[in-house]
Every structure is written in C-alpha cells, then in structure tokens.
N, C-alpha and C positions, 0 to 999 in steps of 0.2 A: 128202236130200243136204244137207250140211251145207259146202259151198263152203270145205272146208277151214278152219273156225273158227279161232281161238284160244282158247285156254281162258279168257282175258278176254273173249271176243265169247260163246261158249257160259254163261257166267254170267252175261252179260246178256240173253242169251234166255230164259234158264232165269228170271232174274228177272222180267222182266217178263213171261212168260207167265203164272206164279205173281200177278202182281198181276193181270192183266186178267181171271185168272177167279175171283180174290176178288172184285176193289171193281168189276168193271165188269159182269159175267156176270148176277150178278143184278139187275141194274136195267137189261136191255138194251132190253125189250119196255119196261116203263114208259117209260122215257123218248124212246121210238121214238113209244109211243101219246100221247102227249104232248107231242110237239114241243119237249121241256125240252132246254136246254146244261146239259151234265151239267161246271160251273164248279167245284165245288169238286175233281172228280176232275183237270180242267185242273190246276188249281193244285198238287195235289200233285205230278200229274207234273210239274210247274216246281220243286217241293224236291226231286223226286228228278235234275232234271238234264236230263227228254227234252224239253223246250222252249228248249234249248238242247247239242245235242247237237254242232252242226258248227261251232261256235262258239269260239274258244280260252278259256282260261281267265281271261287278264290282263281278260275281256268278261265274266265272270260265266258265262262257256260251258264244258260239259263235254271240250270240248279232244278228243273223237271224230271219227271219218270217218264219208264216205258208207254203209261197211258198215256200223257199227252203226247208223248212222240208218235204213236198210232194215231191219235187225233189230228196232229198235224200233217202223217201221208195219208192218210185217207182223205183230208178234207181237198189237200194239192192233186191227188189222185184223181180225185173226181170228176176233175176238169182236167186236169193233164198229165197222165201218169208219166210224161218227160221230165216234167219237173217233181214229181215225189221221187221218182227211181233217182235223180240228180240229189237229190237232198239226201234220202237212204243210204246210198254208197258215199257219200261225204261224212255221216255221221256216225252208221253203224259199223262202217268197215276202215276205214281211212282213220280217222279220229279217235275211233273207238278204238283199235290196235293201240295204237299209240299209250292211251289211257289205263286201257287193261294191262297190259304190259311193259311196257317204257317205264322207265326209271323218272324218276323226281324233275330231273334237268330236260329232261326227253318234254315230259309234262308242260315244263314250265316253257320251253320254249318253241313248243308246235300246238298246245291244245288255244292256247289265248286267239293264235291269227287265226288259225281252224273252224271258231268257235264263233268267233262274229263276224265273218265270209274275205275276212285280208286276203287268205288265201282258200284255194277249193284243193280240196283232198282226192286223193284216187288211190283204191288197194290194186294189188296184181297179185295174183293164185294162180288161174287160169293161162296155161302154153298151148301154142299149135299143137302139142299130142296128148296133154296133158288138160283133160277137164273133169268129170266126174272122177277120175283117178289123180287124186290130187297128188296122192303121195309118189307120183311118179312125175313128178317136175323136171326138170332137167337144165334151168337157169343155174349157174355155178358162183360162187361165191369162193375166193380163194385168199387165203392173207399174202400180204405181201409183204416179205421179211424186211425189205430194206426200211423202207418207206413206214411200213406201221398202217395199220387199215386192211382194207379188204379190195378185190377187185373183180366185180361184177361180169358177169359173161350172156347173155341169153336173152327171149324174146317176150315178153307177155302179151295176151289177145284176149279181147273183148275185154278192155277193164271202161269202165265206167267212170266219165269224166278226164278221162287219157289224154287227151288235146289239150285241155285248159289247166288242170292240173298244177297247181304250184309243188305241192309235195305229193311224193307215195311210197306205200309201205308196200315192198315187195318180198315175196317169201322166193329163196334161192338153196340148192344144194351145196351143203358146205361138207358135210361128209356122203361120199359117196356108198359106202359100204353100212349105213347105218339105216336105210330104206325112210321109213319116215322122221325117224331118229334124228336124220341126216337133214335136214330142216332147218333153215334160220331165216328170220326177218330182220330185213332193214328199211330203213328209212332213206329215201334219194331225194333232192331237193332240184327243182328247174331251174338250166342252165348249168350243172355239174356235170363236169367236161365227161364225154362218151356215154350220155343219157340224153333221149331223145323218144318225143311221141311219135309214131310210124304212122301207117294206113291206119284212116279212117274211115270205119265201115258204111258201107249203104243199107241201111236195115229195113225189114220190113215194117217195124211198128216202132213207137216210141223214138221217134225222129229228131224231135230237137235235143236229146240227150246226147252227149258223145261218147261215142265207142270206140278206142281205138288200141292199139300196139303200143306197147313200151319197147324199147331197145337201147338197150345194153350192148356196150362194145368198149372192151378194157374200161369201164368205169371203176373209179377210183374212189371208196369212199371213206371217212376214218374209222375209229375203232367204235369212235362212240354212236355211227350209224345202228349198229346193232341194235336189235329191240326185243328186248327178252333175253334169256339166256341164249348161247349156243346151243342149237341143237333142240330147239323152244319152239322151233318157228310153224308147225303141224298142230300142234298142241294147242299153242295160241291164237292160230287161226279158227280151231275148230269153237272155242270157246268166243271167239271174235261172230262166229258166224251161228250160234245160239240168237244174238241178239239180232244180227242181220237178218236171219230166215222172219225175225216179227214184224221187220220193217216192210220185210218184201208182202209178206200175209195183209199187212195193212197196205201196200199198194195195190196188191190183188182189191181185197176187200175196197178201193175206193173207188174203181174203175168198173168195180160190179155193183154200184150204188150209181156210178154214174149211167152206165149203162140203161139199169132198171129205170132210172127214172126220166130219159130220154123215152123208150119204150114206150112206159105207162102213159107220158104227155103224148105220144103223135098215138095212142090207141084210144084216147079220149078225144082225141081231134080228126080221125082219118073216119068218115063214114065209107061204107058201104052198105049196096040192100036196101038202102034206105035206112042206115042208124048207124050209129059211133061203133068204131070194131071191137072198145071195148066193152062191149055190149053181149059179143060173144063167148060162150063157156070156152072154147079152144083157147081164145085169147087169156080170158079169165085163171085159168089153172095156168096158163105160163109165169102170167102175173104172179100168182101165189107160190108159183114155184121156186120164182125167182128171189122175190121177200122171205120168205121164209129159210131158204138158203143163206144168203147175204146177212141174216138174223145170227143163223149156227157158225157161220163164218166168222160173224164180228165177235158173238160169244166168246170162241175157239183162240181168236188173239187177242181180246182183253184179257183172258184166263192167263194166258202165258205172259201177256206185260204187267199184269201186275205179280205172279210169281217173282218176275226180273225185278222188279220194284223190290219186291218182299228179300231180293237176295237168294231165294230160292234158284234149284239147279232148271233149267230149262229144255235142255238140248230133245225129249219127246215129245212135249208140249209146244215148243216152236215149232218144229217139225211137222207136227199136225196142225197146225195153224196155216202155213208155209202152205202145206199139201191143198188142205180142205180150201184154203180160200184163194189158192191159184184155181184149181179147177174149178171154183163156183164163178168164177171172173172168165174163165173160158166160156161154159154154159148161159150165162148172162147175158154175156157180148154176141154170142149166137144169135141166144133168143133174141136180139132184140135186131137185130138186123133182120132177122123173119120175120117178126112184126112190123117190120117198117116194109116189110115187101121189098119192091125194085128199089122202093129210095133209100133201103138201106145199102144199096149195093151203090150210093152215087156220093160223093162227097161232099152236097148242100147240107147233108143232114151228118150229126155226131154216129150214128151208128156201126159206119164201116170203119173209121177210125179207132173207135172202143177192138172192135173183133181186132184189128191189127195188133193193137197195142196190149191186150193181156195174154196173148201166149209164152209173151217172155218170164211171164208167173210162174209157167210149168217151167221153167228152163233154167234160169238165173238163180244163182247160190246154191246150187243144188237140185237135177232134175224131178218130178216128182216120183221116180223112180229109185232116185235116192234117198228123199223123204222115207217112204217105205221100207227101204233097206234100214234107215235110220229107226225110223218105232221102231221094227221091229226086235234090233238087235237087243236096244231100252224093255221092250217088253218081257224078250228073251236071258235076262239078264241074272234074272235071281234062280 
C-alpha cells in the first residue's frame, strides 16, 4: 500500500531503495559484526540530500515533508535499521532542535553543515538516572559571571551518533528548583575544551550505529550556545520529539517490511513434506498477519507525517505511530525467525539480525510504555 504516493515520492522510494541495496546491502553483516559507523555512506546520503530532508532549502535542506522523510527511513530501514536510526537522530533530533528552536543565527550557521552531512549531529536527553523520567536530568548548566557563557557539568548516555558527532544539542539543569521549568538546551560543538564522547556501547542490535556518552567536565560555552529560551529546554524537547517518535515509527515500520519479506522468500523456497512451507495455512496466517499489520502500521505514520506536514499538532498521533509500529517490528522479526526455523537462529540468513535490531523500537525516544502514558494523557485531556 502505497498511501497514495506522488510520482515525485514514488521516485524517491524507488531511488533510494535502489541505493540501500547497492551501497548498503552488502556490507550489512560486516559492519554489524564490527561494530563500524558505516560514515562515508552517512556522507553520501548528506550529497544526496537525506540528512536533510525536512529542512527548507534557503538551510541547505532538501525543502521535503514528513512523508518523504518516512519514505526515506523506511526504505534505509529495510536493509539496515543502522543506518535509518543514524539518519533519524541526525535529522529529527540534532537538527531538528536546532530549527524548531534556535534563533535565525543558530539557523543559519548549524542547519547548512547539518543538512548536506559536513557535519553529523547528536541530541543528548537521556543520563545514567535519568531516562523515561526526563524531567529529572541532573546535567547542570551554570553562567559564569566573569567570563559571560555558561558552564556545563554532567554526563549523557545512549545518544546516538556520540562518537562521530560534530555538533550536539544537549538539554542541562540550569534552574534547580524549577523541576522541568528548570531545563535548557544548548548546543556543544567538537573539540570545545571539557567536551568529549565517553564509552562506547556494545549493543545488542543495530550495531553499526554509535551509541555512546557525552561528557562534560567544566565545559565552557557562550551565551549564544543557548537554544531556545532559558528554561525552554523540556518544552522543546518534547515538541522535538513529536517529530522524532515518526521517524522512529518509520524505522520500526522498515525493518518490519524487511523482516516480512525475508520470511515470505525463504517460505516460498524452504520445502518440507514434500512442498514449499509456504504452502502451509500455519505459515499462511503468519504471512497475513504480518502484511496486514505492517499495512495498519504504515497507515498509522503516514497519518501523523502528513498531519506534521499539514502543521498540525502531533504529539497522540506520533505516539501511536511510534507504539503500533515498534511492536509490529517486534512481532515481525519474531515471526520471521520461526519461519526460518534453525536458520533463522544462524547468521547466513537476514533473520536473526532483524529480531536483534527492532527492540530498540520499543525502547528509544520513548518506551512503549510511555507511548501509552502519552495517548492516553492526549485522550484524557478534554
């Protein structure tokens, strides 16, 4: 189901399908088994435009909506949800802060490099204590009377893309006593003295993405680091991460297309019995269960990217986007590893890979238990 394309959206699917199974297909397991950022493929997708796709032009941005940016992680997802999750936290969180928020000057001199992959972006939210509870951060932000600026204190974990990073937007306590109030984001740039990427994690799935620690220690940075108001920086995030939760829904949604259609080929190829397995009703209802799911899923986050498009408010609609199409990417990646039997427990074949790599659907930007917290407050509202 093709959510009524455009013939301009369909030749961007079409394109970048055609690239992610030239340049990325075959080096998926290498650089899985290797833990490598697969950077120079970053960079090309920055010439061709998808690191900056929601971007306008006058920014160095491909001047696209929410639908094509879905179209573009799901098509990267499909074959390698390293490199979707890489481009998503570049675009809708890193870059996006920036643009949602940042001032004119902010705009004009981090969206350009951002946008056509000069440099790779990384947001930080998430502390050693502080994850689902965001508002309890505990990174400090303090001005410095002499000097003019601010000066950074604290740790960030799990950010995405933390190693390679040229710039990141970090959200820090600058009022203590103001709980989420107390909130601001800034922007840190690589190699700004007492800033530095920490441990790099070993993860279970989604390997050649980097994950790692930011650390702060007396970093020093000006006044015009700030991004958004004082006291902004909760606020801005949460409206940062409207857009984030569609990107994640569309890496769900890619890796549960790849999944499915991994599956369906080796049930149409593996006989047993004497006939193809997919031959059998067991098999058959997986299949349909699976399609049809992966249908209501895609549905689910074209609804909410073209709201985003339309300017419309998001934060329910992502949210169940977010929800529905990480858990269909769980189920998916399941089924399709039981279909594959033992060889889906072996690494010749795409299956065990897929199961690795879409749990972090339910987990990142938001567990899917916060999704739900999420509707339902939105439901609960009026």
């Amino acid at each position: 189901m093709d959510f009524q394309l455009t013939a301009e959206q369909l030749q961007l699917k079409k394109s970048l399908r055609e690239f992610s199974e030239r340049e990325i297909l075959p080096h998926v397991m290498k650089w899985d088994e290797a833990n490598r950022f697969p950077l120079e493929t970053v960079k090309e997708l920055g010439r061709m435009g998808v690191l900056g796709m929601i971007f306008p032009a006058e920014y160095g941005g491909a001047g696209l909506g929410y639908v094509e940016y879905v179209i573009a992680i799901e098509e990267l997802s499909r074959v390698d949800g390293s490199v979707g999750i890489i481009v998503a936290a570049h675009n809708s969180l890193c870059s996006n802060h920036i643009f949602l928020a940042g001032n004119e000057e902010q705009r004009k001199k981090y969206i350009p490099k951002l946008a056509t992959g000069e440099w790779i972006g990384a947001w930080g939210l998430t502390e050693p204590n502080s994850g689902s509870d965001a508002g309890g951060a505990r990174m400090s932000a303090v001005r410095e009377g002499r000097k003019g600026g601010w000066v950074l204190n604290g740790t960030k974990t799990f950010i995405t893309n933390g190693s390679h990073a040229d710039v990141a937007v970090v959200i820090a306590v600058t009022d203590k006593t103001a709980n989420t109030h107390g909130l601001s984001a800034f922007v840190v740039e690589k190699g700004t003295k007492g800033f530095r990427p920490g441990k790099k994690e070993n993860k279970l799935g989604l390997r050649a993405s980097d994950t790692s620690e930011l650390i702060f220690e007396d970093c020093h940075v000006p006044d015009d680091a700030l991004v958004g108001g004082e006291g902004q920086g909760f606020i801005d995030s949460m409206r940062v991460l409207d857009g984030g939760r569609i990107s994640i829904a569309a890496l769900g949604l890619g890796m549960a297309q790849g999944a499915y259609e991994a599956a369906l080929k080796y049930a149409k190829q593996r006989h047993q019995f004497g006939k193809a397995i997919s031959e059998f009703q067991a098999i058959q209802w997986k299949l349909a269960d699976m399609a049809t799911e992966i249908d209501a899923a895609r549905l689910l986050t074209m609804r909410a990217a073209s709201m985003k498009d339309a300017g419309m408010k998001t934060t329910q609609e992502s949210s169940m986007a977010k929800l529905y199409a990480g858990e269909v990417a769980v189920k998916c990646a399941n089924e399709c590893v039981q279909i594959h039997g033992g060889y889906g427990f072996i690494k010749d074949y795409p299956a065990e890979k897929f199961y690795r790599d879409v749990k972090l659907c339910t987990i990142g930007e938001g567990t899917s238990e916060i999704q739900r917290l999420v509707i339902a407050r939105q439901l609960l509202k009026d």
